[in-house]
N, C-alpha and C positions, 0 to 999 in steps of 0.2 A: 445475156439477152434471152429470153422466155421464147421457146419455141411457138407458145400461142400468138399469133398475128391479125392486127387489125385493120391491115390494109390491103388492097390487090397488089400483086404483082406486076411490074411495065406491061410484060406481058402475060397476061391475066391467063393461057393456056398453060404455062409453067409455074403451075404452083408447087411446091417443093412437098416433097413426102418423104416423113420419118422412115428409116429401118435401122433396125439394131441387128435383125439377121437375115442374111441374105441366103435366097434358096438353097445355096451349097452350104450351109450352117455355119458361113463365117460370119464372128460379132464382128461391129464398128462401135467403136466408142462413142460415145455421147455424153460430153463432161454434167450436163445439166441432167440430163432423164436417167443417165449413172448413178447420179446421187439418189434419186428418187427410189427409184431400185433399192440402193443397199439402206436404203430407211436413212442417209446422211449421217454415218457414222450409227447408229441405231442398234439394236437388237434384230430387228428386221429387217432380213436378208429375203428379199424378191427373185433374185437370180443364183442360187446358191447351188451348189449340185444336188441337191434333197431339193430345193422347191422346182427346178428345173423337171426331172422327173415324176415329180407331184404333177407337172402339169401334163408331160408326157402321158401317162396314165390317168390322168383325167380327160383329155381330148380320145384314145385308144376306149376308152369306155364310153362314152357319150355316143361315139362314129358308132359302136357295135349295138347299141340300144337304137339310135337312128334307122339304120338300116333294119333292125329287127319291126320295129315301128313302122317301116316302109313295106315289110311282108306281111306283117300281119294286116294291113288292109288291103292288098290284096287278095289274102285269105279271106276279107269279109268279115272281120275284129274290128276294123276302125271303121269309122262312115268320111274320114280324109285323113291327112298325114303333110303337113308342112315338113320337109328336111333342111337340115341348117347343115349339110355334109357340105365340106370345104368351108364352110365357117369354125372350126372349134378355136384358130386359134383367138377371132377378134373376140367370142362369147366367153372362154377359159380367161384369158387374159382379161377382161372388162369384168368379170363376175369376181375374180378375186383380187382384183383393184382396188373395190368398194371396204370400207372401214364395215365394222362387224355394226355400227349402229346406223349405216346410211338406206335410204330406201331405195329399192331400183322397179322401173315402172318398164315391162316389158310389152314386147307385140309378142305374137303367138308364132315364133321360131325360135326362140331363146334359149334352147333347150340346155346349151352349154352354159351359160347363168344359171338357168335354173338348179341344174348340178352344182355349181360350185356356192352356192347359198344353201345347200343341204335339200331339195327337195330332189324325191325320188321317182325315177323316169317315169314309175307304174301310174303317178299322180297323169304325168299328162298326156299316157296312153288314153286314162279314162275319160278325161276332158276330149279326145278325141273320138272316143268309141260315142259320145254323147250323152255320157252317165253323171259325168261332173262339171259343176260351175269352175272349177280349179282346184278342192281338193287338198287343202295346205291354208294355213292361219298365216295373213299377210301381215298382222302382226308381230308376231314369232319370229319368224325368217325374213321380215320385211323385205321383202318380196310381192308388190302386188300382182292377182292372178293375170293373165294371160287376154291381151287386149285383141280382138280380130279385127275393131272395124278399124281401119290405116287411117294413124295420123293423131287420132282418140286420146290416146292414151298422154298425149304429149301438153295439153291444158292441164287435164287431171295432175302430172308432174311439177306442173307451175304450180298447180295451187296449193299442192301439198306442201311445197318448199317455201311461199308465202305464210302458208301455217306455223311451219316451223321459224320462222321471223318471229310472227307476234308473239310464239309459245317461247322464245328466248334460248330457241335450239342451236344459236347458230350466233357466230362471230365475237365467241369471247376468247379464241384463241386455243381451246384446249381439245386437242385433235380426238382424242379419246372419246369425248363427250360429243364437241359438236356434230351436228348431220348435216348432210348433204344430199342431195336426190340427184338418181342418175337416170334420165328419161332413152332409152332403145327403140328407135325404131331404122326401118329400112330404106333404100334410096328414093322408092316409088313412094311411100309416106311423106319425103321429106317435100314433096311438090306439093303436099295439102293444104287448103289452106289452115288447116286446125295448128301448123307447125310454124307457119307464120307468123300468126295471133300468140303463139307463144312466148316465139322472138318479141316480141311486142311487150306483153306481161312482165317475161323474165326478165329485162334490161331496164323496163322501167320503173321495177320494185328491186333491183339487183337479184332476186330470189336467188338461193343456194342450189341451182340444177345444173346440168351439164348433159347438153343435148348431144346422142350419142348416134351416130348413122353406119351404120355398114350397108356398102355398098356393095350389091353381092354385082352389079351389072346390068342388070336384069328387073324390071318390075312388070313380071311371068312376064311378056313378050314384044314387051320395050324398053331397047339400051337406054344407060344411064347419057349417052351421048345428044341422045332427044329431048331430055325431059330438062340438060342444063347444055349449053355451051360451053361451059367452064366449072374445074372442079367443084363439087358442093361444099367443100368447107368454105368458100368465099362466101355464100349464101348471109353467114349468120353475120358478116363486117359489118355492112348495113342497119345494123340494127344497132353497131358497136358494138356487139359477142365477139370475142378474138375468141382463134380457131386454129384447126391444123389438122393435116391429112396426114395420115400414118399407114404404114404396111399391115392390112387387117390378117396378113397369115404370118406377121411375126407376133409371137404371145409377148413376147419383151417389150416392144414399141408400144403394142396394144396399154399393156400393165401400165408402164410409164406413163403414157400421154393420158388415161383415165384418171391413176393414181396424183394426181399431181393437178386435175384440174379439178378433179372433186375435193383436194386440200384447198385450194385457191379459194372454192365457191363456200365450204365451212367457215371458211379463215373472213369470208363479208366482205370477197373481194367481185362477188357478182358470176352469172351463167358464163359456162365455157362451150364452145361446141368444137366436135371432135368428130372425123369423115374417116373411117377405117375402109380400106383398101380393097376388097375381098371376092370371093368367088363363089357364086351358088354353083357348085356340080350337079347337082339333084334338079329336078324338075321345082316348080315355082308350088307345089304341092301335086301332091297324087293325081288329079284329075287332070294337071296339065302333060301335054308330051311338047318338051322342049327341043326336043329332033326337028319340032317343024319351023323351027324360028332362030334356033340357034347353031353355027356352024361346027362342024366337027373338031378343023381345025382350033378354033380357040378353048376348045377344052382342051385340047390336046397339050396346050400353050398353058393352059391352067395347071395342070395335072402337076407338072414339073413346081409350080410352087406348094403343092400339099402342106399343109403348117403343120401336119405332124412328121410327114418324113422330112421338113425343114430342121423342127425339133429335135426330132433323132438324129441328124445327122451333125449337129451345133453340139449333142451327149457324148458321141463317138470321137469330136474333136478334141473334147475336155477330160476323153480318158473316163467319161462316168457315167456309161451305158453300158451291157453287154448283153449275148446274147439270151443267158439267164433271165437276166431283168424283162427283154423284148417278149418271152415264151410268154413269163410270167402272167405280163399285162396282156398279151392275147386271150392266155387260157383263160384269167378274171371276167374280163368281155364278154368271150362266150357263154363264160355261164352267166352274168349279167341277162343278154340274150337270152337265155334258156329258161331263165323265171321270170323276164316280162313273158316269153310266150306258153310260157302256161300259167302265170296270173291270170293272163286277159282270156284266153280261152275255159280259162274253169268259172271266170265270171258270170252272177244273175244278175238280170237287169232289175235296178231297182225297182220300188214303190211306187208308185207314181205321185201319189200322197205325200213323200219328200218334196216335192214343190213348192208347199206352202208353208213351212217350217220353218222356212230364214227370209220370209216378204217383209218382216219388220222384227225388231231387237224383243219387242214385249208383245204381250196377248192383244191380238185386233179383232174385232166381234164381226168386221166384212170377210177379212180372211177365214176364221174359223168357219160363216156360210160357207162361204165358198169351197170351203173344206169339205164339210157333209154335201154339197150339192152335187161334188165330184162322186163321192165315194156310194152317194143313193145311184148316181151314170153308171157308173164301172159296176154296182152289181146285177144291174138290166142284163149284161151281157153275161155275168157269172149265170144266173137262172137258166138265160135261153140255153146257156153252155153244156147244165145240168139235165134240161128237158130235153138236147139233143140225146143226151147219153142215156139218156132213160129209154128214148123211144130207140136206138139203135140196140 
């Protein structure tokens, strides 16, 4: 029986939620999401003690670039700072979920996807110092750039995966080749109506997506409790999306329940949605103070589930952690930390003149005005610049 569900529950408050590891880092077996895991007898091995670690030190790096990212706009580097601290496990675990040819369609927290698809933190420092559109070829790393306005990003994922229908990308059975699209966004997104309208799209073309929500609790300074009554993976029944809540700070649960519905959506069996479990620690971005909204206690209550000292302590159980390995991946970190902050500090700000350079694929005769009309503006002020310096 498929852990994705298309029906409520009698009682619609008890909706069942996936975990494979439990905050003391004990596994529970899971004969279905097991298989998935070890690739079903396969070469790929998801839970192995080398990818387990893999993941450990990919979450250990991300947290130290985060938090570096959180200083340096303080310092006056960044102009905001989104943290996804206490998310590494659902973003680690969902970014290497995804097949090497699938596309994944993020919001602007991501940070731990964006890692594990190969792009480099310094890319989305600079998106945030306000120097980059995003920084990385969504092409390449299919990966598209980084969506702010909530909700946005989740048509865009329909239509891509529509595209990929008629382009013949999808449901000839051969997992290798086929794609998938994995649309991310967060609990307060998931109320938009743009997420809707996509339930709507994706169900009634089956499109190859798999709408994916972490619930960090929080949408900045309203609980997930307001905005639904009842878990959000029920949301997408409705629509007939089967769905399923999972522990978003186990990376196992996480990997599983992604891996396995974006096989389902390549395979032409139609959108999956997935509500991962999870905890924003960090403020809703820089500019918010969550002290005034949110109680002490329940971070206190969060803390205890950290998905990486859950991780760690699932490594220590299997004998394939030590203290060597733990140095190792703090000392990497830190230095990780150490050349974002002084990339971004030895940073000039670009051109201004880069503006008009990617408005369109080939030569445009409005843009190119537009071009000189800037560049005759910006030197009015270079002269006066010069006459001050003259007369001083």
């Amino acid at each position: 029986m498929t852990v994705f569900a298309t029906t409520i529950p009698d009682d619609a408050h008890q909706e069942p939620m996936i975990q494979l590891l439990g905050p003391d880092g004990t596994r529970t077996p899971h004969a279905e999401l097991d298989a998935v895991l070890t690739g079903g007898g396969g070469a790929e091995d998801l839970q192995s003690p080398d990818a387990l670690r893999g993941y450990y030190r990919d979450m250990v790096m991300i947290r130290a670039a985060d938090l570096e990212a959180t200083s340096l706009q303080r310092q006056g580097q960044l102009g905001l700072w989104a943290s996804a601290l206490g998310q590494e496990a659902a973003q680690i675990g969902a970014g290497h979920a995804a097949r090497v040819q699938d596309y994944l369609v993020p919001t602007y927290r991501e940070h731990g996807v964006a890692w594990a698809r190969g792009i480099e933190p310094w890319r989305l420092l600079e998106l945030f110092r306000g120097i980059s559109h995003g920084g990385w070829d969504p092409a390449e790393l299919r990966t598209h750039p980084y969506m702010i306005v909530l909700g946005s990003q989740a048509p865009h994922a329909v239509g891509y995966a529509m595209g990929l229908q008629r382009d013949g990308a999808v449901g000839t059975g051969d997992r290798a080749h086929d794609t998938a699209v994995l649309a991310l966004f967060g609990d307060g997104a998931s109320s938009e109506g743009e997420v809707s309208e996509s339930f709507t799209f994706a169900k009634s073309f089956d499109a190859p997506v798999v709408f994916y929500t972490q619930n960090n609790q929080w949408a900045i300074s309203v609980p997930t409790s307001v905005q639904s009554s009842v878990p959000l993976a029920q949301r997408s029944r409705g629509w007939g999306i089967p769905s399923v809540r999972v522990d978003g700070n186990d990376v196992l649960a996480v990997m599983a329940a992604v891996r396995s519905a974006l096989d389902a959506a390549r395979a032409g069996e139609g959108p999956r949605f997935i509500e991962a479990v999870t905890y924003r620690m960090a403020a809703h971005t820089t500019s918010d103070d969550a002290g005034r909204y949110r109680p002490a206690a329940e971070e206190e209550e969060w803390a205890e589930r950290d998905p990486i000292l859950r991780l760690r302590r699932h490594l220590e159980q299997l004998g394939a952690i030590d203290e060597d390995f733990v140095r190792r991946c703090d000392d990497e970190a830190h230095e990780l930390a150490m050349q974002l902050h002084h990339h971004i500090h030895g940073m000039e700000d670009p051109d201004p003149v880069h503006i008009f350079e990617h408005v369109y694929t080939e030569h445009h005769p409005v843009v190119e005005a537009e071009k000189q009309a800037y560049r005759e503006y910006a030197a009015q002020f270079e002269d006066e610049a010069d006459q001050d310096g003259a007369r001083a």
